[in-house]
C-alpha positions in Angstrom: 25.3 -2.7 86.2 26.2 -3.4 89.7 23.1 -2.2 90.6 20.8 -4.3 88.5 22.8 -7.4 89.9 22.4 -6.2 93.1 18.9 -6.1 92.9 18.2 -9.2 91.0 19.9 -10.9 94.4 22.9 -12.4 91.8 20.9 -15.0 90.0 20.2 -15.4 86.5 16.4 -14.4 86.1 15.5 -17.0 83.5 17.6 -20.1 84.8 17.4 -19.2 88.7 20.9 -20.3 88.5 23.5 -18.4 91.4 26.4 -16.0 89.4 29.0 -14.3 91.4 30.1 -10.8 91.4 32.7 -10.1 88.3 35.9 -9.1 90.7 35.4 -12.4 92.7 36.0 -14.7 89.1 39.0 -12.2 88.1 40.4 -12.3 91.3 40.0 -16.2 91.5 41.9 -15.9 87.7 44.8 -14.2 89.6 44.9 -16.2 91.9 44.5 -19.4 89.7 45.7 -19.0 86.2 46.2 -21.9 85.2 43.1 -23.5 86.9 40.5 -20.6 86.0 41.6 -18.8 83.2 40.5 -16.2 81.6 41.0 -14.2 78.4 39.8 -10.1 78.0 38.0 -10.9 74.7 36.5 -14.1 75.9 38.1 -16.6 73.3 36.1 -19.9 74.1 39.4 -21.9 74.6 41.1 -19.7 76.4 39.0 -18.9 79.3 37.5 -21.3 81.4 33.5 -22.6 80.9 33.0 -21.3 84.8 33.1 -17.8 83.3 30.5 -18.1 81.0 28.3 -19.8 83.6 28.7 -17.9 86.6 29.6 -14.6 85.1 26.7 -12.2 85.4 25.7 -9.3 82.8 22.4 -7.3 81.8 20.4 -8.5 79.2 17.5 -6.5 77.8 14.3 -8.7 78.5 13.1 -7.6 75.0 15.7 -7.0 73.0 16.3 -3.2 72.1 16.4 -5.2 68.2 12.9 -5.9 68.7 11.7 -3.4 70.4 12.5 -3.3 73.7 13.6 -0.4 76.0 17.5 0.2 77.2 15.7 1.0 80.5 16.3 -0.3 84.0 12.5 -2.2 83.7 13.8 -3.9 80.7 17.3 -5.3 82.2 17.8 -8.6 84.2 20.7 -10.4 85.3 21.6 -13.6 83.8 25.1 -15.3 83.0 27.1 -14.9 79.9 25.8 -17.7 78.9 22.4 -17.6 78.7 23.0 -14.5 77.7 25.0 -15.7 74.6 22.2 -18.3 74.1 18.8 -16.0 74.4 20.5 -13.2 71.3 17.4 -11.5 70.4 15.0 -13.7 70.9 11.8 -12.9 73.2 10.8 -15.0 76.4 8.1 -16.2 73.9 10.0 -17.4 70.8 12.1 -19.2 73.4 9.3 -20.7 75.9 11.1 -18.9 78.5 9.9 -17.3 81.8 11.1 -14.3 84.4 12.0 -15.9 87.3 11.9 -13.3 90.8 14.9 -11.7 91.7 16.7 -13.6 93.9 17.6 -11.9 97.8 20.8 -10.9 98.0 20.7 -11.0 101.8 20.7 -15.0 101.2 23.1 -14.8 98.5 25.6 -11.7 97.8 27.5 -13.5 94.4 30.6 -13.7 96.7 30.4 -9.7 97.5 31.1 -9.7 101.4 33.9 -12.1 100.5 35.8 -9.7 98.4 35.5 -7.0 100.3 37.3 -9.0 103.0 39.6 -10.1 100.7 40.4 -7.2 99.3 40.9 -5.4 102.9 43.5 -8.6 103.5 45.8 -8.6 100.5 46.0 -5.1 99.1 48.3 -5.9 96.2 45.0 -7.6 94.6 43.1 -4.3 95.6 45.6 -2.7 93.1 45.2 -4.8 90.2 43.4 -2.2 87.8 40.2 -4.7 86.6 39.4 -5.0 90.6 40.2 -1.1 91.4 37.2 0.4 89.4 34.7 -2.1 91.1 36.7 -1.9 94.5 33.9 1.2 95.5 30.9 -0.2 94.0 31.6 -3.6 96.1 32.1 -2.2 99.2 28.9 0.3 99.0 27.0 -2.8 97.6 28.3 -4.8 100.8 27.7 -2.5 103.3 23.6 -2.3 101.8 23.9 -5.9 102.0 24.9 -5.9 105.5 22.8 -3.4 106.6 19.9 -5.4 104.9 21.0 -8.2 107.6 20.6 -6.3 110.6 17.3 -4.9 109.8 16.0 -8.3 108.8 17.2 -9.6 112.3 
């Protein structure tokens, strides 16, 4: 998964709408439960709308229920939300279109942020949701700023 989002450059590929990087919204919860909450099953009045809009996921860009392939060519990044909202339709029931994958050299979904984060306050590093993507973040971050320097 991290991968897809990684290389759709964080943005929802049919709204072109930025999403951040899961750990960065559970961390924010943590840190802000009252202000940003956030439920494990999603219940709609329980967690805050900011996850369903900046969240990112992997939709199949035709659905595997209409035909579609659970293949890497088939998956984009979008947020919960349009997620929740394209189902099973195709791009052409819904007049929609693919946007390009964003760059995530302009726009990392808050990644180099948590790794820093994470290297200042290790008690958050320990918190079980953020310790299985601790890894994937900091490989993703160091590709990112590696991308950088090249590009410089």
């Amino acid at each position: 998964m991290a991968r897809v989002l990684y290389r759709d450059g964080f943005i929802d590929r049919y709204r072109g709408t930025r999403l951040v990087f899961p750990p960065v919204l559970r961390l924010l919860s943590l840190y802000l439960p009252d202000a940003f909450p956030y439920h494990p099953n999603w219940k709609m009045t329980a967690t805050h709308i900011g996850w369903w809009e900046l969240c990112p996921t992997i939709d199949h860009v035709q659905p595997i229920a209409r035909g579609g392939a659970d293949t890497a060519d088939n998956w984009v990044t979008c947020s919960m939300l349009t997620n929740s909202i394209k189902a099973n339709w195709t791009l052409e029931d819904l007049q929609w279109r693919l946007r390009p994958p964003g760059d995530p050299r302009d726009w990392d979904g808050m990644l180099g942020w948590l790794v820093q984060r994470l290297a200042d306050d290790p008690v958050s590093a320990d918190y079980p949701y953020i310790k299985r993507w601790r890894s994937v973040a900091r490989e993703l971050a160091a590709i990112s700023a590696e991308a950088r320097e090249t590009a410089a």
